[in-house]
Every structure is written in C-alpha cells, then in structure tokens.
N, CA, C and O atoms as a GROMACS GRO file, in nm:
protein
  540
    1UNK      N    1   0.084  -0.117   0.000
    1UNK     CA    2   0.000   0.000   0.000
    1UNK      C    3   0.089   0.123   0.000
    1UNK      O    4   0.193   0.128   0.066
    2UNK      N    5   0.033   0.246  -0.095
    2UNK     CA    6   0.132   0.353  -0.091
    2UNK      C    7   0.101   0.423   0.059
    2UNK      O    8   0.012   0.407   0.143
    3UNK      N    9   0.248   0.531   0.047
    3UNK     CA   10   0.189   0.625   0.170
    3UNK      C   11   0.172   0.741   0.148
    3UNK      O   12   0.219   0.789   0.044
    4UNK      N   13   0.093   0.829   0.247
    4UNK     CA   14   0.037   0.919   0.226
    4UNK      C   15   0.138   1.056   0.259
    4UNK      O   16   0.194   1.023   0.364
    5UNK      N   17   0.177   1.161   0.229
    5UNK     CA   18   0.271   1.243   0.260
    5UNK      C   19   0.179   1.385   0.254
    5UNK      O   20   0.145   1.422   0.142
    6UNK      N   21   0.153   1.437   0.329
    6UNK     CA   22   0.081   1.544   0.440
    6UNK      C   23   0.199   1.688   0.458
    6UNK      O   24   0.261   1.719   0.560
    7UNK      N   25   0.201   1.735   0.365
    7UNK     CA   26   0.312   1.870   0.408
    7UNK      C   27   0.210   2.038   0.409
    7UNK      O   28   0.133   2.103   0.339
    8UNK      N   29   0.278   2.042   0.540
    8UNK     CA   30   0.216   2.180   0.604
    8UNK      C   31   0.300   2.300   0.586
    8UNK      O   32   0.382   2.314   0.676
    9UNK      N   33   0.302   2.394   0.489
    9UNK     CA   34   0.360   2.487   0.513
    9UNK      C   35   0.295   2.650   0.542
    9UNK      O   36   0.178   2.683   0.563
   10UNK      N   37   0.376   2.706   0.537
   10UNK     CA   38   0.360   2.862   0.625
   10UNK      C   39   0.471   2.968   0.543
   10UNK      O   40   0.579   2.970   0.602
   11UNK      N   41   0.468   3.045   0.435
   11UNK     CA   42   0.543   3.127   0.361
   11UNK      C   43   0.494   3.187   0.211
   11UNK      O   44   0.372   3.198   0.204
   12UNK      N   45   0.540   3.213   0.136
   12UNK     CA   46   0.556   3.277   0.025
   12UNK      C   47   0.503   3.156  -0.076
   12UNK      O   48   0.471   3.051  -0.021
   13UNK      N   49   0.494   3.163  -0.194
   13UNK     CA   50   0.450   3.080  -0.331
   13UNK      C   51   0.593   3.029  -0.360
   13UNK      O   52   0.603   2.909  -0.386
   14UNK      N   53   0.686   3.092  -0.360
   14UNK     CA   54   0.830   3.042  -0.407
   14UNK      C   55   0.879   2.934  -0.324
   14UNK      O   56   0.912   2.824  -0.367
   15UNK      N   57   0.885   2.988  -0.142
   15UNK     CA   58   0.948   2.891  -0.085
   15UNK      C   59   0.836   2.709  -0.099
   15UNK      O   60   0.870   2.591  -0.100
   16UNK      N   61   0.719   2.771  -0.106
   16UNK     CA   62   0.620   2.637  -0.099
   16UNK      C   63   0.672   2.603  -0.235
   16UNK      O   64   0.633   2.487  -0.242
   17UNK      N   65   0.728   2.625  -0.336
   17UNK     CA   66   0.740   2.516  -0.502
   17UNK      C   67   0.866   2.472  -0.462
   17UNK      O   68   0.904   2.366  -0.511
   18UNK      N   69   0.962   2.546  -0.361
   18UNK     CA   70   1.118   2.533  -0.353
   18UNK      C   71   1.111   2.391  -0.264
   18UNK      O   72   1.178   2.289  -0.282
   19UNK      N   73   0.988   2.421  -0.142
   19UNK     CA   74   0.998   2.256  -0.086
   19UNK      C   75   0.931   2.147  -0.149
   19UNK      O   76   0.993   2.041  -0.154
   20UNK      N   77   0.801   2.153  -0.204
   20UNK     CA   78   0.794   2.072  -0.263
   20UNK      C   79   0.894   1.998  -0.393
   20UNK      O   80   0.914   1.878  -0.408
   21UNK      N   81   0.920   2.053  -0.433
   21UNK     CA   82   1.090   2.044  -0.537
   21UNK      C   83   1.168   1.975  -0.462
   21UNK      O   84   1.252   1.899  -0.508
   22UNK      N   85   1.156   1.989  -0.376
   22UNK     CA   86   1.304   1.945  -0.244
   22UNK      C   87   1.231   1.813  -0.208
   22UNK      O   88   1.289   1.708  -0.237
   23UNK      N   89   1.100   1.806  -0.142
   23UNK     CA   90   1.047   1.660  -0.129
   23UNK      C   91   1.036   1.589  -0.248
   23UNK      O   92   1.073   1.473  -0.230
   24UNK      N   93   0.997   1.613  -0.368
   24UNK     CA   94   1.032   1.521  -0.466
   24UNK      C   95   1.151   1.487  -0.505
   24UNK      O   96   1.179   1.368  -0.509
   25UNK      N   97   1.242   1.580  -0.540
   25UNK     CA   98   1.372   1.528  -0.571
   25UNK      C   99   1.489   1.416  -0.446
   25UNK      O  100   1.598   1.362  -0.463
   26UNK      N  101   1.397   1.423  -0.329
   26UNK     CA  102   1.465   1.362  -0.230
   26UNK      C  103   1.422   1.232  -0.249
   26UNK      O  104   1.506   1.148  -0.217
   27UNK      N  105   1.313   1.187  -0.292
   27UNK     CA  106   1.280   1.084  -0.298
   27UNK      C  107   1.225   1.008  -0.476
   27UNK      O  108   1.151   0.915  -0.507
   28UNK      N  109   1.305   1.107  -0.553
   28UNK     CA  110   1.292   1.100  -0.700
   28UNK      C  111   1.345   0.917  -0.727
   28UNK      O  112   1.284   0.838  -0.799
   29UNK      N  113   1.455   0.892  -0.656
   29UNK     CA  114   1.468   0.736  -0.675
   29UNK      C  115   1.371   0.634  -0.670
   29UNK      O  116   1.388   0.530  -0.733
   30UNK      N  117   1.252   0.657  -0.588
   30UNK     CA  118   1.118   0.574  -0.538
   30UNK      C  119   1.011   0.590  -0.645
   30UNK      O  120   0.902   0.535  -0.653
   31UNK      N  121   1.076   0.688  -0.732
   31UNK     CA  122   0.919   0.678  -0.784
   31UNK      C  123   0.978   0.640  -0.951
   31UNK      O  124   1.092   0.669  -0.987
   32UNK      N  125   0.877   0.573  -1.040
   32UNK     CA  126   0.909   0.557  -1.177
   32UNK      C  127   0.844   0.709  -1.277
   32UNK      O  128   0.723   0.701  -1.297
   33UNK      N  129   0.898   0.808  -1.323
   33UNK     CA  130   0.819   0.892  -1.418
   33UNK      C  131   0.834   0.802  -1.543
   33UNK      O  132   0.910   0.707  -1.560
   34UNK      N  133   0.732   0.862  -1.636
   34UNK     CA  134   0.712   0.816  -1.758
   34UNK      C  135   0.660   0.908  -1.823
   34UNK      O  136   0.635   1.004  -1.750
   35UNK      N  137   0.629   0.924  -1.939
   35UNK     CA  138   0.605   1.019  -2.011
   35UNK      C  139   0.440   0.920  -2.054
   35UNK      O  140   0.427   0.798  -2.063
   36UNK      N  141   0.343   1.022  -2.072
   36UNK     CA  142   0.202   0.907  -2.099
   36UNK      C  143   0.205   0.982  -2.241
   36UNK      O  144   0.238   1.100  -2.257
   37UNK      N  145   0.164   0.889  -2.343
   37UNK     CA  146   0.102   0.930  -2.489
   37UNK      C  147  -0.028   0.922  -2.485
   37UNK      O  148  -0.058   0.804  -2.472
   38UNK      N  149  -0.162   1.020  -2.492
   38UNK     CA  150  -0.218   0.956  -2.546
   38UNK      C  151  -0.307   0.960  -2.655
   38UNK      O  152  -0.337   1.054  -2.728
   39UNK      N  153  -0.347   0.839  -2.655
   39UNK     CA  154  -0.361   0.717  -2.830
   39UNK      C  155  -0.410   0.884  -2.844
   39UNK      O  156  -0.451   0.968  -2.764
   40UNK      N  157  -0.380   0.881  -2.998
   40UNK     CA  158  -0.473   0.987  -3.065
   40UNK      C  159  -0.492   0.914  -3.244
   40UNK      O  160  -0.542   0.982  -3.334
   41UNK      N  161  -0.455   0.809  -3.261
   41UNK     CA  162  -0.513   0.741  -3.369
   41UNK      C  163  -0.549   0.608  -3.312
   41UNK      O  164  -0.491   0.547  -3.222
   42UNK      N  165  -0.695   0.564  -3.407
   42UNK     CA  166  -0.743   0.429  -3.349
   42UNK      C  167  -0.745   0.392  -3.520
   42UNK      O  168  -0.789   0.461  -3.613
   43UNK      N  169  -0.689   0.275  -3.523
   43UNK     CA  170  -0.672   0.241  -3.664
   43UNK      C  171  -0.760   0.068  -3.671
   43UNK      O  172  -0.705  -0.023  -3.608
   44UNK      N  173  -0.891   0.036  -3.749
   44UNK     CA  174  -0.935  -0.094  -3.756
   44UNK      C  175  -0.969  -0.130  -3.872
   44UNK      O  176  -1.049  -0.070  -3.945
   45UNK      N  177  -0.902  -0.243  -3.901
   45UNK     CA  178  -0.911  -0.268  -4.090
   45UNK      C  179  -1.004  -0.171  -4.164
   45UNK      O  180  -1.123  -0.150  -4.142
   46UNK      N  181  -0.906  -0.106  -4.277
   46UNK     CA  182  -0.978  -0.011  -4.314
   46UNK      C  183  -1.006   0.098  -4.284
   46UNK      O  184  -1.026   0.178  -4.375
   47UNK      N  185  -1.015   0.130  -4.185
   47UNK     CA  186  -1.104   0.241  -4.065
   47UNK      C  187  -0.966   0.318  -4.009
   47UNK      O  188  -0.879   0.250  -3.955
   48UNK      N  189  -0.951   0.455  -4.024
   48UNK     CA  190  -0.859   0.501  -3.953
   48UNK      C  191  -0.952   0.663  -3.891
   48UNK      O  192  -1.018   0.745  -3.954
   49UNK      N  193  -0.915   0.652  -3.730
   49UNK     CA  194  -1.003   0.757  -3.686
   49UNK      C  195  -0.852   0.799  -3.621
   49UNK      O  196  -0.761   0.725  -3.587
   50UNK      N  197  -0.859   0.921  -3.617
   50UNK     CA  198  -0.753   1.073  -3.613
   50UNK      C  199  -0.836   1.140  -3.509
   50UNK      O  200  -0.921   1.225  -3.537
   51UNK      N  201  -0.803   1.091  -3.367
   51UNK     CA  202  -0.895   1.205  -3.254
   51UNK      C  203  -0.836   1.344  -3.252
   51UNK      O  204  -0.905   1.445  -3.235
   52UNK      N  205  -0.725   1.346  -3.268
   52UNK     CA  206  -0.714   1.589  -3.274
   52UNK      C  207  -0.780   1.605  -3.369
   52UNK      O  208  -0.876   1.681  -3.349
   53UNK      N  209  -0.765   1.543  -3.524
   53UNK     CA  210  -0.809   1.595  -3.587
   53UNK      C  211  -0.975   1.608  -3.627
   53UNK      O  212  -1.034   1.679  -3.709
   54UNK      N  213  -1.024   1.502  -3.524
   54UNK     CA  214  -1.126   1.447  -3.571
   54UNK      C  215  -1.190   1.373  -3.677
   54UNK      O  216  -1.311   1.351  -3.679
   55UNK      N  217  -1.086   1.324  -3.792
   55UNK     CA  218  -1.154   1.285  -3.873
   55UNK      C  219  -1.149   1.130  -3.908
   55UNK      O  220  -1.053   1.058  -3.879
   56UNK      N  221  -1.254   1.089  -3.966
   56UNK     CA  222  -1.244   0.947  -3.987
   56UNK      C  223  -1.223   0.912  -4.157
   56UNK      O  224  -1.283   0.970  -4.248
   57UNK      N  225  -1.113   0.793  -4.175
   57UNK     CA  226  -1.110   0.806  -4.295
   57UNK      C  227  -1.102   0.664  -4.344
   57UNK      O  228  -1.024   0.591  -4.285
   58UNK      N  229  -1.160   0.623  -4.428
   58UNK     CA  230  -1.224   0.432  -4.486
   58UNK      C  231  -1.180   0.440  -4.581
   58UNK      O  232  -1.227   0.533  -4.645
   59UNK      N  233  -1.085   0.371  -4.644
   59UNK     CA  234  -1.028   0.326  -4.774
   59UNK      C  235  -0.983   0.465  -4.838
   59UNK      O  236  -0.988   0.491  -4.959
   60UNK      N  237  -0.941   0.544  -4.743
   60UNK     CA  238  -0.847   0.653  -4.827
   60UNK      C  239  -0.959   0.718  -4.853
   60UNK      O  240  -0.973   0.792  -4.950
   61UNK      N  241  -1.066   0.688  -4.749
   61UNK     CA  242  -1.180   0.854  -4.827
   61UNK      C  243  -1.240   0.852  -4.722
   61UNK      O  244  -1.276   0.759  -4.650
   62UNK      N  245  -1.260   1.041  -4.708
   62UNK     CA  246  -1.258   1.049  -4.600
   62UNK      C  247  -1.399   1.106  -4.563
   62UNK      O  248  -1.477   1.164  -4.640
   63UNK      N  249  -1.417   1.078  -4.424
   63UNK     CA  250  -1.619   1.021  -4.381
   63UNK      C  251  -1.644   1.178  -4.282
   63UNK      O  252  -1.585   1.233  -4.189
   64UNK      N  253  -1.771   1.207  -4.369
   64UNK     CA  254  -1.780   1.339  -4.277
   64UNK      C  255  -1.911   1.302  -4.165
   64UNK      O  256  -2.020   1.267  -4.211
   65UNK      N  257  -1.892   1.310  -4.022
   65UNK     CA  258  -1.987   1.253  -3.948
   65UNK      C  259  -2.005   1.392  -3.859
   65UNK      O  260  -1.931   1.489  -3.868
   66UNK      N  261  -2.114   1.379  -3.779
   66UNK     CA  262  -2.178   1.514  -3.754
   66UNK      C  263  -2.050   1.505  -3.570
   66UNK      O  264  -1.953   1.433  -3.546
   67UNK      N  265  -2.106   1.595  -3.500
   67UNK     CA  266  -2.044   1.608  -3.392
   67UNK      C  267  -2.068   1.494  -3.286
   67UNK      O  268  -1.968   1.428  -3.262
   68UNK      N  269  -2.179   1.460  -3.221
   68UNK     CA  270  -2.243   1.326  -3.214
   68UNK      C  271  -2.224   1.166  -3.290
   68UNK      O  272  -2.244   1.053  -3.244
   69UNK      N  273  -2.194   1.197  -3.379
   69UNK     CA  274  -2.208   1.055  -3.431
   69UNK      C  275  -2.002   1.022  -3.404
   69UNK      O  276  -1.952   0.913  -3.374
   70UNK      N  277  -1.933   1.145  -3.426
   70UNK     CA  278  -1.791   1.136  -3.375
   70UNK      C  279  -1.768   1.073  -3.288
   70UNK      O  280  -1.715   0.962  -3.284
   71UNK      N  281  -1.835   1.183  -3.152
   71UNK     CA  282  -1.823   1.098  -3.044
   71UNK      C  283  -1.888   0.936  -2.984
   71UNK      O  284  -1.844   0.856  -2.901
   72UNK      N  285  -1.968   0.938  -3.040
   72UNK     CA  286  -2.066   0.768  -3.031
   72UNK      C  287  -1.894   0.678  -3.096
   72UNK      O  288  -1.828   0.605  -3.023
   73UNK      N  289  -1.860   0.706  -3.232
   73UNK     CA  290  -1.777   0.617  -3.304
   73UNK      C  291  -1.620   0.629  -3.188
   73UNK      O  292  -1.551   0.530  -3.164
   74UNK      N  293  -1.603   0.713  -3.154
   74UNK     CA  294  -1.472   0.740  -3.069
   74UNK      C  295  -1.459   0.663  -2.956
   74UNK      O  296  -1.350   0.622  -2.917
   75UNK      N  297  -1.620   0.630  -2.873
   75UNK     CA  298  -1.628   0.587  -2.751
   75UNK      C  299  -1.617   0.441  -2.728
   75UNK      O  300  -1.567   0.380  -2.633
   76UNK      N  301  -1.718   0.368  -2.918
   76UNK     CA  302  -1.705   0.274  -2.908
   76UNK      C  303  -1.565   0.186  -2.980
   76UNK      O  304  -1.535   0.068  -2.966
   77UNK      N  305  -1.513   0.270  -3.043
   77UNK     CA  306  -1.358   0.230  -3.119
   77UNK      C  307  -1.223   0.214  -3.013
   77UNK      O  308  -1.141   0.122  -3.015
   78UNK      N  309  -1.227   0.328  -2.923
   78UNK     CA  310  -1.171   0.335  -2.811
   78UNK      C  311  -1.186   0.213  -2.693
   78UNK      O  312  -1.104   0.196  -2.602
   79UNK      N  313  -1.276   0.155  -2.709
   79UNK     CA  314  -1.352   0.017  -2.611
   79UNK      C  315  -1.381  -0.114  -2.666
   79UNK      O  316  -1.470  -0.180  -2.613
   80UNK      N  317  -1.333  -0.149  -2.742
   80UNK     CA  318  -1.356  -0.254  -2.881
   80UNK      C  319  -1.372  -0.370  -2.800
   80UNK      O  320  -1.296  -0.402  -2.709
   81UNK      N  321  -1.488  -0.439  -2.844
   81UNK     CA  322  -1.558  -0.539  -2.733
   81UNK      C  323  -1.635  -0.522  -2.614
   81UNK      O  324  -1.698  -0.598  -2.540
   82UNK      N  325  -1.609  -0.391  -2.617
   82UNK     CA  326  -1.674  -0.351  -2.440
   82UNK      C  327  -1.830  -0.286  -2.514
   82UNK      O  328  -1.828  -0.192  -2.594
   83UNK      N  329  -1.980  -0.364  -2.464
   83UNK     CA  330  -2.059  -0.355  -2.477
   83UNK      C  331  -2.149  -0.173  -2.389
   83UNK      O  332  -2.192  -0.176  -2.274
   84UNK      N  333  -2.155  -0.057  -2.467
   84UNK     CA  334  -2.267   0.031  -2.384
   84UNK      C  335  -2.402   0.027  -2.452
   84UNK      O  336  -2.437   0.017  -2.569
   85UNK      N  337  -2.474   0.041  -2.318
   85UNK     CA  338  -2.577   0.060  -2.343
   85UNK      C  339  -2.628   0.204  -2.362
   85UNK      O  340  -2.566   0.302  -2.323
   86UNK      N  341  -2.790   0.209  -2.447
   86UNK     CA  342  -2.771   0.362  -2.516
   86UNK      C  343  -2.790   0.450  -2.374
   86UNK      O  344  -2.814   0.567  -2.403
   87UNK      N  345  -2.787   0.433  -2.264
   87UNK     CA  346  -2.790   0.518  -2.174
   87UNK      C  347  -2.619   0.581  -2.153
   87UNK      O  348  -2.572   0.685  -2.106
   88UNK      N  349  -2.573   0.481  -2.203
   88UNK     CA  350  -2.424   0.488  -2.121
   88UNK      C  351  -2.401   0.598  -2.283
   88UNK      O  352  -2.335   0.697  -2.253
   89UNK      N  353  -2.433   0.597  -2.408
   89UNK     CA  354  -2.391   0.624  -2.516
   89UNK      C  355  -2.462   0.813  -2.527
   89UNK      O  356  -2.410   0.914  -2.575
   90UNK      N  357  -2.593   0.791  -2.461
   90UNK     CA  358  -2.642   0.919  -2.497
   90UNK      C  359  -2.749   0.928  -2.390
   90UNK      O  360  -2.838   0.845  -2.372
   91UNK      N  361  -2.729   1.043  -2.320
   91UNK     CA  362  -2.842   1.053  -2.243
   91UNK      C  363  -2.968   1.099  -2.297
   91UNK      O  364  -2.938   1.190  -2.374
   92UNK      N  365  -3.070   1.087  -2.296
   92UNK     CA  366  -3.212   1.161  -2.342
   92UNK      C  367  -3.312   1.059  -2.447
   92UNK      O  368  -3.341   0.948  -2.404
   93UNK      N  369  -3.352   1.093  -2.560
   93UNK     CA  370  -3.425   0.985  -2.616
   93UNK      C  371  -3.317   0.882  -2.661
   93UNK      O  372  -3.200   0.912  -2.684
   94UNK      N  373  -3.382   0.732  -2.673
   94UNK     CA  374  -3.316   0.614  -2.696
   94UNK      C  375  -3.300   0.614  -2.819
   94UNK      O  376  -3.201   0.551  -2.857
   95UNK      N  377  -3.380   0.674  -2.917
   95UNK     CA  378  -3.473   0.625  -3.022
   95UNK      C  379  -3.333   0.729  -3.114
   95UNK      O  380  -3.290   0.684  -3.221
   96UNK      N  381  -3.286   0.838  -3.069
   96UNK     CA  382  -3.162   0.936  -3.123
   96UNK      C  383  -3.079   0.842  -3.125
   96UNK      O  384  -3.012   0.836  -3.229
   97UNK      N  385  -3.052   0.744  -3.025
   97UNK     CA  386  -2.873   0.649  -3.016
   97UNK      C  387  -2.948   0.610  -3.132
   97UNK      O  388  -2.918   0.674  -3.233
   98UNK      N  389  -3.060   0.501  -3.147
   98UNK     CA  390  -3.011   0.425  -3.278
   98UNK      C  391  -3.036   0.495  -3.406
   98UNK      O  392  -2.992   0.440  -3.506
   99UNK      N  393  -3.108   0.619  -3.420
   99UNK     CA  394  -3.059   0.702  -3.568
   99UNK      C  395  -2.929   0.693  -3.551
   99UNK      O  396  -2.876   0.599  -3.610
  100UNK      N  397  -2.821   0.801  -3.456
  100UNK     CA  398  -2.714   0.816  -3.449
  100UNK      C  399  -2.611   0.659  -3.522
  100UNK      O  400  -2.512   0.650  -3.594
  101UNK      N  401  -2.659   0.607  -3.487
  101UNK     CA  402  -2.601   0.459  -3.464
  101UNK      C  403  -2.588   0.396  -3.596
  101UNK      O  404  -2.491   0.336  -3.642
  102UNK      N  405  -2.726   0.426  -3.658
  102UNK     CA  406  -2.739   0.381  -3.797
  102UNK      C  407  -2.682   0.512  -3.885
  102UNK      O  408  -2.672   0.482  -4.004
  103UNK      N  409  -2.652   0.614  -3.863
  103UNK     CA  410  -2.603   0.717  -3.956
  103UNK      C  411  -2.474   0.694  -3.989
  103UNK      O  412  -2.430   0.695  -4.104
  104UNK      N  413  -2.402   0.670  -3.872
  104UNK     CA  414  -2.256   0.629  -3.882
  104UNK      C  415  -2.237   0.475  -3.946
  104UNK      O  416  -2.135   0.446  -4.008
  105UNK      N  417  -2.324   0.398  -3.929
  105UNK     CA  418  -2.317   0.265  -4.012
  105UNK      C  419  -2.315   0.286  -4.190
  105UNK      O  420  -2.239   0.231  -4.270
  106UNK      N  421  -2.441   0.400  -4.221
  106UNK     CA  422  -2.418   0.442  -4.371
  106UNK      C  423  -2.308   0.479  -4.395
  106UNK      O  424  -2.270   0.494  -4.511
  107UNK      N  425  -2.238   0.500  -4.299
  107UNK     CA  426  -2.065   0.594  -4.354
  107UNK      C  427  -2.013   0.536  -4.334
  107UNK      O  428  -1.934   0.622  -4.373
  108UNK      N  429  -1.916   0.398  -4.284
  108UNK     CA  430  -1.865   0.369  -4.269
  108UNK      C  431  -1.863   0.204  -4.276
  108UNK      O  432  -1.773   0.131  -4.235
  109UNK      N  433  -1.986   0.166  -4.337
  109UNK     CA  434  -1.982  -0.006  -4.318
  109UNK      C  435  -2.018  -0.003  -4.484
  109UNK      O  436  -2.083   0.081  -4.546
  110UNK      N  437  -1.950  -0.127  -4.534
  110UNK     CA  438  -2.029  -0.153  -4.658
  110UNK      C  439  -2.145  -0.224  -4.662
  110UNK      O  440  -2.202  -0.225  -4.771
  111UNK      N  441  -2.206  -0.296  -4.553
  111UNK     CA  442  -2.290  -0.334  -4.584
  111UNK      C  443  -2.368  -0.282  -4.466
  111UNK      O  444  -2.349  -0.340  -4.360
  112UNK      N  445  -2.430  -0.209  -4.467
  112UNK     CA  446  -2.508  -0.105  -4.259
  112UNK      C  447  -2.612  -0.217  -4.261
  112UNK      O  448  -2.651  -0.247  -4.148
  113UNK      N  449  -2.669  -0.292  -4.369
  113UNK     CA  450  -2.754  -0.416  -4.261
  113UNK      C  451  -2.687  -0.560  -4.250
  113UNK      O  452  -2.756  -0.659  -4.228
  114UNK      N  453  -2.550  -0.567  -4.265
  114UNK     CA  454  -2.477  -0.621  -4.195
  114UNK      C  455  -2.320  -0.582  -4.069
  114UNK      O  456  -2.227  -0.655  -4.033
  115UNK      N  457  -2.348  -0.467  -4.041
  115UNK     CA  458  -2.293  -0.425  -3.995
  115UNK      C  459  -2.148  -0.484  -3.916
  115UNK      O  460  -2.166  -0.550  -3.813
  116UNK      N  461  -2.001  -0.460  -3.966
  116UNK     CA  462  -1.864  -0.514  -3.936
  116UNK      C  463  -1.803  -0.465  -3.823
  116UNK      O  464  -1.736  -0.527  -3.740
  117UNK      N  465  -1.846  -0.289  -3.828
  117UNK     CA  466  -1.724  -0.224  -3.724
  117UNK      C  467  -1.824  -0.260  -3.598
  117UNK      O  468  -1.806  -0.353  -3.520
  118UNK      N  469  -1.975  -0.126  -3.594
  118UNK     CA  470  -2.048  -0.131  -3.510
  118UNK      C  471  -2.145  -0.226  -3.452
  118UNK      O  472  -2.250  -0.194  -3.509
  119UNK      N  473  -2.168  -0.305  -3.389
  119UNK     CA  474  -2.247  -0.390  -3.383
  119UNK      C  475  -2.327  -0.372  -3.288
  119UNK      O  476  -2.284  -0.305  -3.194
  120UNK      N  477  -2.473  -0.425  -3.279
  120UNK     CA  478  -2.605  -0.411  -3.174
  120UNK      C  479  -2.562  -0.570  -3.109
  120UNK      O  480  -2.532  -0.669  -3.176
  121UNK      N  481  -2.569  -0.562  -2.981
  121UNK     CA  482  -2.581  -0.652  -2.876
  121UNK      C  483  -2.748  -0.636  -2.808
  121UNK      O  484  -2.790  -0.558  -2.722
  122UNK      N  485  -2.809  -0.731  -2.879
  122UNK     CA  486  -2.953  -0.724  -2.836
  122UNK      C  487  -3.019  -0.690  -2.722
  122UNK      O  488  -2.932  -0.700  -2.635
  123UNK      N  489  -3.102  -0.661  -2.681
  123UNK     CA  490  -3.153  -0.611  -2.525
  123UNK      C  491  -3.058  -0.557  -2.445
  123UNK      O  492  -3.084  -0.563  -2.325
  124UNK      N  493  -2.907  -0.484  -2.492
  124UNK     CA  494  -2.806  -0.480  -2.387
  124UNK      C  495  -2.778  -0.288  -2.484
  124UNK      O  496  -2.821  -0.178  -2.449
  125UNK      N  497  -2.699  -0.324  -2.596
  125UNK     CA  498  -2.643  -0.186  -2.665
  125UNK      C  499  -2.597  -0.191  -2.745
  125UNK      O  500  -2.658  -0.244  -2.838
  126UNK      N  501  -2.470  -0.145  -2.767
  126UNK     CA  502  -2.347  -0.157  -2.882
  126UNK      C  503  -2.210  -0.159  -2.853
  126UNK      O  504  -2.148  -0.114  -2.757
  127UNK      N  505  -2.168  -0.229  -2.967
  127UNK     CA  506  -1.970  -0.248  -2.921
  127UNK      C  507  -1.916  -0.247  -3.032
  127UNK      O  508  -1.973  -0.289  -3.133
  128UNK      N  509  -1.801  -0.199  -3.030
  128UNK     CA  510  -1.748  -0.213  -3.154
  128UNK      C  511  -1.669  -0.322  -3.199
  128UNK      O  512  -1.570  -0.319  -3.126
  129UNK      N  513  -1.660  -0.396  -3.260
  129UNK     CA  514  -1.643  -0.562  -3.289
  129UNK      C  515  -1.465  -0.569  -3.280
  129UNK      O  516  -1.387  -0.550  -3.374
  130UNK      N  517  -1.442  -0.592  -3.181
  130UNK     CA  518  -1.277  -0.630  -3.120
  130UNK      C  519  -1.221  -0.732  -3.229
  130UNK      O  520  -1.102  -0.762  -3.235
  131UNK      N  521  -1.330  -0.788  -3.324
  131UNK     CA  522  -1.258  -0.902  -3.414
  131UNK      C  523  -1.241  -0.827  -3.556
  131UNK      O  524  -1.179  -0.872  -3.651
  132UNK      N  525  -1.342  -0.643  -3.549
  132UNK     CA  526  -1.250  -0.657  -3.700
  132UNK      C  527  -1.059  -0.584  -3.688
  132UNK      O  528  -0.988  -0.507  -3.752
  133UNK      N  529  -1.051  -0.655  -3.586
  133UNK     CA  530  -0.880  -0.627  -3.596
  133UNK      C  531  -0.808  -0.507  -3.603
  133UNK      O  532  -0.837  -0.414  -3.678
  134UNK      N  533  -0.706  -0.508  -3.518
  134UNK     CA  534  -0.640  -0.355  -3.516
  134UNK      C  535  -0.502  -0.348  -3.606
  134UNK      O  536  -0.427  -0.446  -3.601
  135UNK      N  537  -0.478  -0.269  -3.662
  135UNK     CA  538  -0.385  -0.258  -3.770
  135UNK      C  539  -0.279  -0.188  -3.659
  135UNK      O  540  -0.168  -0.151  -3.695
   0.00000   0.00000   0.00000
C-alpha cells in the first residue's frame, strides 16, 4: 500500500514550489516517471479515426460525421468489445442512439444491414467488434 505524505507549510508561493521540489527530488529514486502518450489514432481494418483531428477516414476517403455521431464512433472504437448501453452512449431519447447509430453505419460499413465495425448486442447496446482487428 502507498503512503500518504501530508506537508504543512507557512510562507511565500516560491518557498512552498522550492519545498515541494526538495520533497520530490529527495525521494525521486522511489518513484518511476514516464512520459504518458495519449492514443490519438485508433486504426481498424480499413477504418482510420484521427482524434485531434477528428476525422475518420475508410479506404483513403474520408467520412464526414456530424459532432455526435464522432463521439458515439470514438467511444465505441476506443472500447472494442466492451458492450454500452444507449444510456451509457447518450443521455435523453433512446430512439436518437439508434438514428445516431445507424447514420454512422451508412458511412462507414459496406454493408449497414450487416454491420462489421459497429455492432447491436440485443436487449443490452453496442460495441465495436474487437474481431474486425487492429492494424
């Protein structure tokens, strides 16, 4: 279990960054830094989504999706296999997740009534299919 370190001070803005500086570097050996990336491309056969840029792009052409349907495709590309339900996907009417749901299927599936990337998990939600493979 980690421990907890509790420092009380009494002075200026400088001397409080000067000790804290001083408690970390005293004990800089104990701890691992790392530098975190994060993902900002999700790439799935075919399918390459660009989160700064926002854009999604399928066989070298590129898919214009509204602000909503971005984020629905981001949440479930980002979670591949992990089943939400449309509460977890969109708060307010249900009946919006699955337009939303099916809009992004016209853009991005070749076949939207067989659907590859996005898939419906019956009485439960949607996931994005962990088997069409990550490049």
């Amino acid at each position: 279990m980690g421990k907890i370190l509790l420092v009380s001070f009494e002075g200026d803005e400088e001397e409080l960054v000067n000790s804290v500086i001083s408690v970390l570097d005293s004990g800089r050996e104990k701890f691992l830094f790392q530098e975190i990336q994060l993902q900002s491309k999700i790439r799935h056969k075919g399918i390459a989504i660009d989160l700064k840029r926002r854009e999604v792009v399928r066989d070298n052409r590129k898919i214009e999706l509204t602000y909503t349907e971005f984020e629905i495709l981001q949440l479930l590309a980002q979670n591949p296999g992990r089943v939400f339900s449309k509460e977890q996907i969109y708060s307010g009417d249900y009946n919006i997740v699955m337009s939303h749901i099916s809009h992004i299927r016209e853009k991005i599936e070749d076949d939207p009534g067989n659907p590859v990337y996005i898939q419906t998990v019956w009485g439960v939600g949607y996931k994005f299919n962990e088997r069409a493979g990550s490049e």
